[in-house]
N, C-alpha and C positions, 0 to 999 in steps of 0.2 A: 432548469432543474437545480435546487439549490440542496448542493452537497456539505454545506457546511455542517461541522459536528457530525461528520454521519463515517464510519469506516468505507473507504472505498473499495473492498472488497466484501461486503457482507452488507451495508446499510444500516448496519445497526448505531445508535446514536449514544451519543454522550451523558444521556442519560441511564442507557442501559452497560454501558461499558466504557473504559479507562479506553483514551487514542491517542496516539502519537503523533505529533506533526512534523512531515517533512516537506521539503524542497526542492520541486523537481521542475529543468526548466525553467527557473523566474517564477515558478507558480506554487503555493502551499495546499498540501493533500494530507490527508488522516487516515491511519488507520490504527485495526485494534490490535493488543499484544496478541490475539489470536492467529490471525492471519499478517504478523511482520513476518514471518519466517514464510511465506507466500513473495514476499520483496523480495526476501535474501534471495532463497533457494529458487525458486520459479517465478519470475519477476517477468515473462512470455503470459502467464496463466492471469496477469494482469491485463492485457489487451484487450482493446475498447473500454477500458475504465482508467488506463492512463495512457496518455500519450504517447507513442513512441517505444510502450511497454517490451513489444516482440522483436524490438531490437538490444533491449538491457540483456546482457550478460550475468548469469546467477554465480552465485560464491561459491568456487569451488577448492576444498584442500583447506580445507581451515576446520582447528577443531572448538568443541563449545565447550 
């Protein structure tokens, strides 16, 4: 499956939307400003799409 350029929670690609790269693991993953606040806040609601996802702990106490 090649997930490059493509948001890892929605599939939508680089050509339809702005992605962010991050780093998780040794490994680089994308997603859109849509669903970053999906990493922060519910970073569980990522499993089976990232690694290890249902054991990240979500940001809590922090204001925006």
């Amino acid at each position: 499956m090649d997930n490059h350029n493509k948001c890892l929670y929605c599939d939508q690609s680089s050509n339809h939307v702005p992605l962010i790269t991050f780093v998780y693991q040794g490994n680089s993953y994308m997603i859109c400003p849509q669903h970053l606040p999906v990493l922060i806040h519910n970073p569980s609601n990522l499993a089976g799409k990232l690694p290890g996802a249902e054991s990240l702990q979500s940001a809590k106490g922090h204001d925006h």
